[in-house]
Structure formats: C-alpha cells, structure tokens
C-alpha positions as CSV (number, residue, x, y, z in Angstrom):
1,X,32.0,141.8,29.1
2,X,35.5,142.6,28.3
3,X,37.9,139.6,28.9
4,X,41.8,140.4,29.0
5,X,44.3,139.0,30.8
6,X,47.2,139.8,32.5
7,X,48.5,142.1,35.5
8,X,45.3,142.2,38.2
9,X,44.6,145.7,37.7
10,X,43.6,144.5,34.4
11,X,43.0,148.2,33.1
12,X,46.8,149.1,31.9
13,X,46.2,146.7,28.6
14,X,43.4,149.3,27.8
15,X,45.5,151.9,27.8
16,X,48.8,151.2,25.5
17,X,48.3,150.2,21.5
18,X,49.3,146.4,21.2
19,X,53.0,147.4,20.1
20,X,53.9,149.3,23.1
21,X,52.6,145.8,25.3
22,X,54.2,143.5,23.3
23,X,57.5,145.5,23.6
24,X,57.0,145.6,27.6
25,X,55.2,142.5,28.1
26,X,56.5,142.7,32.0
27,X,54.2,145.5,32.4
28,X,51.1,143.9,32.0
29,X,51.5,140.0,31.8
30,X,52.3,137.7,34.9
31,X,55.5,136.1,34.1
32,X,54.7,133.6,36.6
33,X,52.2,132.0,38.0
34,X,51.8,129.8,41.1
35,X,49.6,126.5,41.7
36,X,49.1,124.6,44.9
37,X,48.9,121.5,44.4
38,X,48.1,118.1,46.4
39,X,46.8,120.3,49.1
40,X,43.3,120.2,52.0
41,X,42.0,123.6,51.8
42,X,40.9,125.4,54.9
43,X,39.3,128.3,53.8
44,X,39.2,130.6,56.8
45,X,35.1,130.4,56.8
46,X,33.6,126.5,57.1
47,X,35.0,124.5,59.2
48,X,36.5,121.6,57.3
49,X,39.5,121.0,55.2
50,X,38.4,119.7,51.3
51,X,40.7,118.6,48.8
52,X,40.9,121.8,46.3
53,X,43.7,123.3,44.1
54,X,44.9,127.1,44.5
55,X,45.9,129.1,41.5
56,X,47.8,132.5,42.0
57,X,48.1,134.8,39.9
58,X,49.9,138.2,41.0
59,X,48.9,138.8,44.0
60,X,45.5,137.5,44.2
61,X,44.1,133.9,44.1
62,X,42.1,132.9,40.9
63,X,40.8,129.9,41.0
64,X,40.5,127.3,44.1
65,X,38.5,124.4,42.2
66,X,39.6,120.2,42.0
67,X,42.2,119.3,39.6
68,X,43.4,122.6,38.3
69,X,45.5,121.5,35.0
70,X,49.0,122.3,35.2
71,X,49.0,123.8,31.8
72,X,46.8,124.9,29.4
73,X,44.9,128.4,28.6
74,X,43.8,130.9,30.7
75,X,42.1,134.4,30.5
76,X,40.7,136.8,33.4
77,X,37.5,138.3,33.4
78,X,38.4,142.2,33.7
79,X,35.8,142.5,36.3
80,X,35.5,139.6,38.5
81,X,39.3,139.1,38.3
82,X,38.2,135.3,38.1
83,X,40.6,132.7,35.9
84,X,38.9,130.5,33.8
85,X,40.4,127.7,31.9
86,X,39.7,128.2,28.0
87,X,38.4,124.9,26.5
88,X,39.5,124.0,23.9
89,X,42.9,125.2,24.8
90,X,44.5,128.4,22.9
91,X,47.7,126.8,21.6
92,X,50.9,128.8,23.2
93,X,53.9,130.5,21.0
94,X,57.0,131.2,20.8
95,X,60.0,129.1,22.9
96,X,57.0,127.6,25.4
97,X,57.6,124.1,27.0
98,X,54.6,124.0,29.5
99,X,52.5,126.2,31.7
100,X,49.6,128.8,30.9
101,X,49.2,130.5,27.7
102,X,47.2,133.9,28.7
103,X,44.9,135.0,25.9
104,X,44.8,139.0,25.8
105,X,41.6,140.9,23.9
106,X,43.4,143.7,22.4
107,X,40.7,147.0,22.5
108,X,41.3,146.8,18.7
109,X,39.8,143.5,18.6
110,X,43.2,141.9,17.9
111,X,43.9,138.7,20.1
112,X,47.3,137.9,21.2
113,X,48.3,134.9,23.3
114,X,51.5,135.1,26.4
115,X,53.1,131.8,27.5
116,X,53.5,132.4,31.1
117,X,55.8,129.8,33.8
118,X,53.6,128.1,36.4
119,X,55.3,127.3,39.3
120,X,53.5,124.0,40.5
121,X,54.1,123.7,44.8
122,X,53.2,120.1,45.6
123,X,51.9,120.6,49.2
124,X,51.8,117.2,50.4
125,X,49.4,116.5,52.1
126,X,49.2,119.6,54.4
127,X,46.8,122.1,55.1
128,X,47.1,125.5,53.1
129,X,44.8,127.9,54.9
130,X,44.6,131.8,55.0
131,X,47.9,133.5,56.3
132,X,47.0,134.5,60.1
133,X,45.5,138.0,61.5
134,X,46.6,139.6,64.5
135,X,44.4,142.2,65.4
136,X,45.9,143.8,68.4
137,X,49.8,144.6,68.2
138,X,51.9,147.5,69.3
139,X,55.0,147.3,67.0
140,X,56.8,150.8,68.5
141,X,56.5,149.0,72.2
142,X,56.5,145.4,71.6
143,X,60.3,145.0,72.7
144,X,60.5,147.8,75.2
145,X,61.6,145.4,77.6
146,X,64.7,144.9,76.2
147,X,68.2,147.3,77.1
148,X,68.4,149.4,79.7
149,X,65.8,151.6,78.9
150,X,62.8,149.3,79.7
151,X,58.8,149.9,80.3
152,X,56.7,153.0,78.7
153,X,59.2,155.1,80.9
154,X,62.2,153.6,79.9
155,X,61.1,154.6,76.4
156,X,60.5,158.2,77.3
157,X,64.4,158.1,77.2
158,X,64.6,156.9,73.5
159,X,65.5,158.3,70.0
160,X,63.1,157.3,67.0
161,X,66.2,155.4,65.5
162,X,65.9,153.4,69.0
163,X,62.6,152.9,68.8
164,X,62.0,152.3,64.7
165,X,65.0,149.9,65.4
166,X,63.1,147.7,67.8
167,X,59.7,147.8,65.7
168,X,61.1,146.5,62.6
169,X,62.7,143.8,64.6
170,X,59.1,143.5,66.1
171,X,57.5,143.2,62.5
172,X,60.4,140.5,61.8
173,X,58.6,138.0,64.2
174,X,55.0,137.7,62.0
175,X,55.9,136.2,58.5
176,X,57.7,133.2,59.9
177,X,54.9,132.9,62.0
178,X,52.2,132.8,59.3
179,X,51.1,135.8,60.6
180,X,50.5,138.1,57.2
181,X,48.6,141.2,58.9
182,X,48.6,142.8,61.7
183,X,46.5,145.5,63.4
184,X,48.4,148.1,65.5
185,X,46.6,149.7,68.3
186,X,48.1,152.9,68.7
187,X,51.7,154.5,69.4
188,X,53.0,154.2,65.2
189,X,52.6,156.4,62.3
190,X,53.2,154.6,58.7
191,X,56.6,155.0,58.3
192,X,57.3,151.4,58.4
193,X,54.6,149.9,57.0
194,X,55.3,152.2,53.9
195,X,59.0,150.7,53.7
196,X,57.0,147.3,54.0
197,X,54.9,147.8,51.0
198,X,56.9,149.0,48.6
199,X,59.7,145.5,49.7
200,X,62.4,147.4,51.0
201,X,61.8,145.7,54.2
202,X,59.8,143.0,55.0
203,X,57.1,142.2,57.1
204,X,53.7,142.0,57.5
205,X,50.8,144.0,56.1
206,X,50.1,146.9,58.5
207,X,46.6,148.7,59.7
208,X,47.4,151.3,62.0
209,X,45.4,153.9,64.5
210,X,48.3,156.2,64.7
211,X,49.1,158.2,68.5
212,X,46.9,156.8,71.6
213,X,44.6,159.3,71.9
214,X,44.2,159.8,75.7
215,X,42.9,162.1,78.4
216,X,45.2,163.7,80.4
217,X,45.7,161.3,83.7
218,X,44.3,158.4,81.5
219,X,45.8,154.9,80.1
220,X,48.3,157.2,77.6
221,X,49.3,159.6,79.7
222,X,53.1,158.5,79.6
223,X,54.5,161.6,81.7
224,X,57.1,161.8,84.5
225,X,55.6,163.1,87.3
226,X,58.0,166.2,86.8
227,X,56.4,166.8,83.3
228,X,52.7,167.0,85.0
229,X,54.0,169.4,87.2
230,X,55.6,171.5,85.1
231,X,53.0,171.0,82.5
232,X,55.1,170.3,79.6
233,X,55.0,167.0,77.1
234,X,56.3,163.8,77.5
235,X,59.1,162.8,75.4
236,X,56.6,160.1,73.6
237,X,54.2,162.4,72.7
238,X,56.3,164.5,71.6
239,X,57.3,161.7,69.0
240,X,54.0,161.2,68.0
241,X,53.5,157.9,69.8
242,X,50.5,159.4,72.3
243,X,48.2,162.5,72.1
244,X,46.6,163.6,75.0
245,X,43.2,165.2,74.5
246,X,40.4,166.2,76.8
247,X,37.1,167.7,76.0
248,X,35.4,166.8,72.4
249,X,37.3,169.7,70.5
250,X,40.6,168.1,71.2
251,X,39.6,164.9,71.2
252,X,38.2,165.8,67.2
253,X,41.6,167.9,66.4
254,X,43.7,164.4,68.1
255,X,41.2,162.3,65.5
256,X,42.2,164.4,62.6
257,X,45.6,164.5,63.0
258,X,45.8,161.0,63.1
259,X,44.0,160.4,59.9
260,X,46.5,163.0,58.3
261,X,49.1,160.8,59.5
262,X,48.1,157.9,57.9
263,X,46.0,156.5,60.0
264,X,43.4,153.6,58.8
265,X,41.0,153.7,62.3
266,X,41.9,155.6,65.5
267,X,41.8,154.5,68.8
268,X,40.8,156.0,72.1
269,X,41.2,155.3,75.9
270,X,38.2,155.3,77.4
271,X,38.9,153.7,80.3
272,X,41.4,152.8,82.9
273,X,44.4,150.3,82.1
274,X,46.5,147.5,83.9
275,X,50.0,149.1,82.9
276,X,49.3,152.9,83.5
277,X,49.5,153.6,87.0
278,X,47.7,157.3,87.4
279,X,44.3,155.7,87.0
280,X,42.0,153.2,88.0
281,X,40.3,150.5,86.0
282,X,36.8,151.7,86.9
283,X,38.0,155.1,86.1
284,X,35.7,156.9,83.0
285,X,38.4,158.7,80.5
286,X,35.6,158.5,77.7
287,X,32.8,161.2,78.3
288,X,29.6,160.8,75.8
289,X,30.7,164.1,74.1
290,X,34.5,163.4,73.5
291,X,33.6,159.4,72.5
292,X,30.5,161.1,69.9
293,X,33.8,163.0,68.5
294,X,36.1,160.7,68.1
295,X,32.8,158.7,66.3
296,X,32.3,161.6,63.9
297,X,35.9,162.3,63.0
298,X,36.0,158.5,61.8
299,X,32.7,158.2,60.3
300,X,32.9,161.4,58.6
301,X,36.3,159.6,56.8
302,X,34.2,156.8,56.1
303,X,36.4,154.5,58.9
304,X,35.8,153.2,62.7
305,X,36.9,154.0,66.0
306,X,38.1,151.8,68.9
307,X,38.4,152.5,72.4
308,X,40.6,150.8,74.7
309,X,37.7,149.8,77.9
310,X,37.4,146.8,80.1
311,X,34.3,148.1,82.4
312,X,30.3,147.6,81.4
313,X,30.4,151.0,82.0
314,X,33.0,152.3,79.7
315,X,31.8,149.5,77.0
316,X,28.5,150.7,77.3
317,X,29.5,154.6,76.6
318,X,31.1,153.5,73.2
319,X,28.6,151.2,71.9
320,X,26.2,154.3,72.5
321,X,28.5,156.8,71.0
322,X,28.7,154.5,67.7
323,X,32.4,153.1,68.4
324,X,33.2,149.8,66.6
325,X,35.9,148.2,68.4
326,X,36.3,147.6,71.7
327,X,39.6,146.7,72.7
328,X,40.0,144.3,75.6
329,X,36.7,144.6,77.7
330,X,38.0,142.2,80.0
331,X,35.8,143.4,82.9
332,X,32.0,143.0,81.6
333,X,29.9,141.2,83.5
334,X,26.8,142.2,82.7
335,X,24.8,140.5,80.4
336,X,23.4,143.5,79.2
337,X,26.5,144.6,77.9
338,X,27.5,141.9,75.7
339,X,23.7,142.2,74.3
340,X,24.5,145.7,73.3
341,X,27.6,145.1,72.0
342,X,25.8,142.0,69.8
343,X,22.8,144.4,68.5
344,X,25.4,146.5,67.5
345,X,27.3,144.1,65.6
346,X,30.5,145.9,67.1
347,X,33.7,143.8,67.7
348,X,35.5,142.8,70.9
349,X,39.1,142.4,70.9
350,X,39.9,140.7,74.2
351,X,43.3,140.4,76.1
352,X,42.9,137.1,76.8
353,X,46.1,136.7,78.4
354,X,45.0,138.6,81.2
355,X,42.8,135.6,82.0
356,X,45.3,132.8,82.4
357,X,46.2,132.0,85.8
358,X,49.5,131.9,84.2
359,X,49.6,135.4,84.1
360,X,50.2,135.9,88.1
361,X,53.5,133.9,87.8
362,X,54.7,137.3,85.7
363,X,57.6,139.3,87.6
364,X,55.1,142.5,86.8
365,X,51.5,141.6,86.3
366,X,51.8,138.6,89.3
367,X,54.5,140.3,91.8
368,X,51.7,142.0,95.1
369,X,54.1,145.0,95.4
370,X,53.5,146.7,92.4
371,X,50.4,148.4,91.2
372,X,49.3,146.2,88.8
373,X,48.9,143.3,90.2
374,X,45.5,143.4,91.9
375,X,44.2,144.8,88.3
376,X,45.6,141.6,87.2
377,X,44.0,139.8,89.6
378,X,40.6,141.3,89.9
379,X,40.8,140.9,85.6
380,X,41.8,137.6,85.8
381,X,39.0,136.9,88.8
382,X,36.3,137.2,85.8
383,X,37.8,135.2,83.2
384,X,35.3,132.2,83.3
385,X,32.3,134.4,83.5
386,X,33.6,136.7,80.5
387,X,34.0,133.9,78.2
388,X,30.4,132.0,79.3
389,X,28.6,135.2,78.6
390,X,30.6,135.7,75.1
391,X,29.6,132.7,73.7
392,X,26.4,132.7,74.5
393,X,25.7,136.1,73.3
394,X,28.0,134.9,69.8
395,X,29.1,138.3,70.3
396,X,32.3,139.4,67.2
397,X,35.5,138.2,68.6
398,X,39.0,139.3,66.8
399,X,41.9,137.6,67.9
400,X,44.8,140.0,69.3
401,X,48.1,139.4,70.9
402,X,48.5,142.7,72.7
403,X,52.1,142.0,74.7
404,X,53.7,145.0,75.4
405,X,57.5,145.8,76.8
406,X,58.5,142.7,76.5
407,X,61.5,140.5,75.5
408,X,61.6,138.3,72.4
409,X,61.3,135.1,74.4
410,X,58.4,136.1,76.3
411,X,56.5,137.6,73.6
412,X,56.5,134.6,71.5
413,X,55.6,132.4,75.0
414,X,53.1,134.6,75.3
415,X,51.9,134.9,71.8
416,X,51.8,130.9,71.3
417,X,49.9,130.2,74.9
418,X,47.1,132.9,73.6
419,X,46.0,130.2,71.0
420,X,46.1,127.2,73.1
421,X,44.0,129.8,75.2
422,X,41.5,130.6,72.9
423,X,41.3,126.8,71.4
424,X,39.9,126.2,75.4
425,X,37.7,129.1,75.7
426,X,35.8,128.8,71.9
427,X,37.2,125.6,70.1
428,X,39.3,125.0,67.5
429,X,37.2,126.3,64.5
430,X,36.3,129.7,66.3
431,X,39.7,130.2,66.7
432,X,41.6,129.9,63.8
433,X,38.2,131.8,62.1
434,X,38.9,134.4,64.5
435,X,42.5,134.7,63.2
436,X,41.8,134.4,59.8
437,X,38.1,135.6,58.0
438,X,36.8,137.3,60.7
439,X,39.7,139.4,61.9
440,X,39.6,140.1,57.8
441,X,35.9,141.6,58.2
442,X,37.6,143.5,61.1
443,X,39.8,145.0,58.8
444,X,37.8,145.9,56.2
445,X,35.3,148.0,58.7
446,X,38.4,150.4,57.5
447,X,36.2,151.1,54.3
448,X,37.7,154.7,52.4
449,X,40.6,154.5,54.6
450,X,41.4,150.8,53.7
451,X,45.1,150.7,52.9
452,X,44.5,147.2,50.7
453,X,41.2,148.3,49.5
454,X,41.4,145.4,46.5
455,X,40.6,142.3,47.8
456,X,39.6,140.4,50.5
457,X,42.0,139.0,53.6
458,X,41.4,136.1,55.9
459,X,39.8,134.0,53.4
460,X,41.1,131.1,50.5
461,X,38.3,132.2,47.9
462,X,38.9,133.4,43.9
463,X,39.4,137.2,44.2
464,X,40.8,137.2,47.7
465,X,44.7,138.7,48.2
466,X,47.3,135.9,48.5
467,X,48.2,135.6,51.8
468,X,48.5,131.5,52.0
469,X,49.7,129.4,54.5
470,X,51.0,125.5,54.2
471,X,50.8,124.1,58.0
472,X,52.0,120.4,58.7
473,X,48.7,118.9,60.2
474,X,45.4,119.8,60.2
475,X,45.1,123.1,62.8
476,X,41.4,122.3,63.4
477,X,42.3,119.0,65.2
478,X,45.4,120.4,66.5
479,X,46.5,124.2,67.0
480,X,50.2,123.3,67.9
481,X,50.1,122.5,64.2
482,X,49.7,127.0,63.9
483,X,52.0,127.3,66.6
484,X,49.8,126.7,70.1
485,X,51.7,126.1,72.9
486,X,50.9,124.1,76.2
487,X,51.8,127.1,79.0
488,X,52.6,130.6,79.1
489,X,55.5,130.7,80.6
490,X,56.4,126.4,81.4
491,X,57.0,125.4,77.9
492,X,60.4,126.0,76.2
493,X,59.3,129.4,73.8
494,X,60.8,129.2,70.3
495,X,64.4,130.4,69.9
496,X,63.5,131.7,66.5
497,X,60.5,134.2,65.5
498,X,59.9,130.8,62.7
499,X,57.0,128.2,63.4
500,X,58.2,125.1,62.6
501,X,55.0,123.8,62.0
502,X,54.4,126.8,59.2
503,X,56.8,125.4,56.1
504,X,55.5,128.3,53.6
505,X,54.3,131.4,53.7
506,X,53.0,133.7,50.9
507,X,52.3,137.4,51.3
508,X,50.7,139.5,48.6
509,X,51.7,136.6,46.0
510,X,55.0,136.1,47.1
511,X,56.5,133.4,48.6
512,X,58.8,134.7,51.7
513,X,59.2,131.5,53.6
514,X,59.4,127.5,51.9
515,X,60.8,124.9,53.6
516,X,58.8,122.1,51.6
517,X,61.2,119.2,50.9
C-alpha cells in the first residue's frame, strides 16, 4: 500500500513533482494538528466513558488510542486515512522545537519529512463525545414567531431577506450548543448551508429536503383562504418554501425539482398536522400511488424519503410504499405498526414535545379556543402508550427538535426540556446515542446524495469527521451536563444560544467555541 501523508484527500501529493509541494507545502501538509488530551471518551456507540486520547488531523480524527505521544513521527495510510506513529521516530528538520514530523512517500520513491505544530488541548477531566445531531429542524421557520409578522401566515407577508435573516440567526443557536448537524425537514433550499461550508458564515452542517411537498388542503398548504379561491399560489410557495402536489405525476415532478435544488432526501405530508388548520389528523394526504412516487424519485437518486404522519394508518402507507423516515408518528397505537416499521428497519423521528403535559400550558398548542389544541391533546393523550410500545419493539429512534414559529427564548426552553424528555422516556444512553451515532446512520441513508460523503458523523472513531465536544460532567449520569433542562416552560431558558456546560466545540476540525481555563 501506498503510505503518504498529509492533507486527508491524500491524492494531491500524487499529482505534483516533489518541487512544486515543497514550494506550497500549505497545499498538501497539515500545518497543524490537534490532540486531546487528559480526556474520558464517549464515543457515541457503547455506553461508557474510557480514558483515550484524540488526535486530529484536518478535519478528521486519526487516532483515538491511550497515551498518544505529544511528539514524534507520523504517516497516514492513503487508504484507511489511519495515523500511525512511526517507531523508531523519523527525526524532524528544519527550525522544529516539538510536535509531529509527517513522513511523505514521494511517487518517485523520494522520502521527505514535514514538521507540523500540534496543538495539545488538556481536557481536564471532562467528557469529549461526538458533537450533537438534530434531526428534525426548520431553519426558514424556526423564529417566525418573532415581529409582527408571526405564524406560517405571518410569513406569507415576508421577503427572502426577512426570512434568510431569521434562519441564519436560527443556525447561530446550534454550535454553542454542541449541536454540529442538523437535519432540516422541509421549507429551505441550500443557499445557506452553501455560505456555511465554504466559512463565510457559520453554523452547523446542513441536510436538507428542500420545499414541503404537500397535497393541496394538506399539512403545507400555507394559502389564504382568498388564494384557494382564487386558485393562485401562496406567497411561500412561491419562494420555494412549499410545493403543492397531488396525484403521483406531480408528486414525482415536486420530487425532482427538489433534488435539482439541492436537496439531500425529500419529504412528504402524508398525513394531517397540529399547526395546519384545513385538515384533520386522521386525514390521508399520502395515497399508495403518489407515496410509491415520491419512493422512486428518491431511490432512483440513490437517497430516502420521509413523510410527515402521526396515524397507523398513514405510517403504515409509507412503510409499504418503501419510505424511510417517518417524521413524528406521534399517534400509533397499534402494535402492528411499530412491528412494521422495525422489519423495515425504517426510522422514527418523534415530536416528543407534543407528549409533555407541559405542552398544554402553551398560549397555542394548550389555549381550548383555537384549533389545535384538541390535536394537542388527543397527541399528548397517547404519549405513555407510544413510548411503551417503542421500546419494546427497539424500533430506530432519531432525536429531532422540531419547534416551529417560535421566539428565541422558547425555542431553546423547548429545545433543552426535549432531552430531559427523552432521558425519561429511553434512559440516558439511548439518548445521547440517539443524538449522536445513530442520528449519524440517519444521515448517511442520504447515500449518492450525501453532502459529507467522506466520513462518518455521530461517532469518536479513527476516520470519522471532527465534530468533538468537551462537556463538564459525564452526560450519561447527568444530561443537564449536554444541556437538559428540568421543565418546558418553568425553568429560567438560557439567555444565550451557548450551553454553559459545553466549554469546546469542534466542527469539521475546527475549533469554533473554547472556553477551557
């Protein structure tokens, strides 16, 4: 096998002579490389935190092993993109006074050795653990609640310099969070998340299902009543945001579209929804035939399709039709469901704010004069049974946020209850796995249409991308440590979109948050 070191793409070295390299070193050589030291590892997958040492190079993690040296040689096997220290050590050159000396294999045969920095983070004592997954956002809508121009209607009113306004200030909550990837679930192109990767802006990495796609009268159908009757657009489809599509034709054309756009997986409603207000929750929005063509106009891209569904019925119809995710499904009951949904080693991504009482002492969901709140309630009625017959059917659970038209306050209330929430309904362990390794195996059912293709997420494991974590505590004993908090809406919410708790975060390799001492 070929060994050279260097940048992780580990093919450029292969294609310059030695000369042009050594003159743009930069190009191809990590000028710096970062070790975590005096750390308990929690990897994202066993449940346990062990004494290790993280090496970064890049963007990736190379090694987690005991006792990583602070300096000596290195070199990276082209193929596994695996460090591995070089014993004896290969002596450095030039001005070097400590760190890695990376040894490059020249095609020629020529080998050359680069003295690189290492920048040695003493953790002390805390947990470093996988940066955090959210699997259900809506970026565009997240802070529709703020201004004058509130709700889905309110944003009807809005320019896209309004609206890309408030979802960069909604991607400005994650990072300080720990959160290093979300999942948006419909209503955003990838305008911002291309501004994102390329560090004009920062936030977190992106996945994205671009416009709802909805049947006419179904959970996206955002139109004034005056649009309906005069059968003209609403202002948000209009802007891309929704797409309303009935019969399997359209719904196929919608799929398309949205994979033209950029999209990694595309969502459908197939089912009715607490905030729309034209249908009911029992109401069917997915027939067999458009559901089989929103499954073909994914598969055939080699990516999945979601459906937003909270009946057994409308769960059912997807699992049948090949659909992958099932957002929310808040409303089975029937054993036979979760089954199916198990067999078919789909996903559920459950709104489990919905089943806190806490959720009736909203001025919306819990106020009896306004449509949605016996949705709420009749939701929130099945709570206990929902999560009884998910565990026992060990069915895949991603962990999702999914707060809406909101105000910064209240989403992060919301947004920190949710994980007290879920440390109730499946334990400590399941949780932060749900937010970590397997919300990563959620993302990667993106396959071809993967927008970080390279590497693993969710996990601390050589090869992985280095999305890292330092938390004060140990979140497995304690998830207020990751930012849990006691009550939806009775505890103080933070003032700041920063957890505290959460004194480093890494994205990608770099370090966008340290507040070690």
């Amino acid at each position: 096998m070929k060994r050279i070191t260097g940048k992780l793409s580990l093919t450029i070295a292969l294609l310059y002579s030695w000369s042009a390299l050594a003159a743009e070193p930069a190009v191809d050589i990590p000028s710096e490389v970062t070790l975590f030291k005096n750390v308990k590892v929690f990897n994202g997958v066993d449940d346990g935190l062990r004494d290790l040492d993280v090496l970064v190079v890049k963007n990736k993690i190379h090694r987690v092993a005991a006792d990583i040296p602070e300096t000596g040689a290195w070199e990276i096997e082209a193929e596994t993109r695996a460090a591995t220290q070089i014993v004896p050590p290969v002596p450095g050159t030039g001005d070097y006074s400590g760190g890695y000396t990376f040894l490059v294999d020249h095609p020629t045969g020529e080998s050359k050795t680069i003295d690189v920095k290492v920048n040695v983070l003493d953790g002390g004592g805390r947990t470093l653990m996988p940066g955090l997954i959210d699997a259900h956002v809506h970026l565009n809508f997240q802070f529709g609640g703020h201004g004058t121009d509130r709700g889905i209607q309110g944003m009807q009113n809005m320019t896209w310099e309004e609206i890309g306004a408030l979802a960069y200030e909604s991607a400005r909550e994650y990072l300080p969070a720990g959160v290093t990837t979300v999942r948006d679930l419909c209503g955003m192109s990838q305008g911002l998340r291309k501004h994102i990767d390329t560090g004009v802006l920062e936030g977190p990495r992106i996945y994205l299902s671009g416009a709802c796609v909805s049947a006419s009268s179904g959970h996206g159908d955002w139109r004034w009543d005056k649009d309906v009757l005069s059968r003209t657009r609403s202002n948000l489809e209009i802007l891309g945001a929704t797409w309303l599509a009935d019969g399997a034709d359209a719904v196929l054309q919608a799929t398309r579209n949205n994979l033209a756009g950029g999209a990694d997986f595309v969502k459908m409603m197939s089912g009715g929804g607490i905030t729309s207000e034209r249908d009911p929750l029992d109401s069917i929005q997915g027939t067999p035939e458009e559901l089989a063509a929103i499954v073909k106009g994914t598969t055939d891209f080699g990516t999945i399709a979601a459906v937003h569904a909270y009946t057994d019925i409308s769960v059912q119809n997807a699992i049948k039709a090949g659909v992958m995710s099932i957002e929310h499904g808040n409303l089975m009951q029937d054993p036979e469901t979760f089954k199916m949904v198990a067999q078919a080693d789909a996903w559920i991504v459950p709104a489990m704010a919905a089943f806190a009482p806490d959720i009736l002492e909203h001025p919306y969901y819990g106020n009896p004069a306004l449509p949605a709140y016996e949705k709420t309630a009749r939701v929130n009625r099945n709570g206990e049974t929902w999560v009884k017959l998910a565990n026992e059917y060990e069915v895949n659970l991603g962990w999702g946020s999914d707060v809406i038209i909101v105000t910064k306050p209240v989403w992060r209330a919301s947004r920190d209850f949710q994980i007290t929430q879920w440390g109730r309904a499946f334990g400590n362990f399941r949780t932060l796995k749900a937010m970590t390794s397997d919300n990563g195996r959620l993302m990667a059912l993106t396959g071809q249409m993967n927008p970080y293709p390279d590497a693993k997420l969710g996990v601390i494991e050589e090869g992985a991308y280095a999305d890292i974590i330092l938390v004060d505590g140990n979140p497995l004993e304690d998830l207020s440590v990751i930012g849990a908090s006691p009550s939806m809406f009775g505890a103080e919410p933070r003032p700041t979109p920063s957890v505290d708790t959460i004194p480093l975060v890494m994205k990608d390799g770099r370090i966008y948050k340290n507040r070690l001492q």
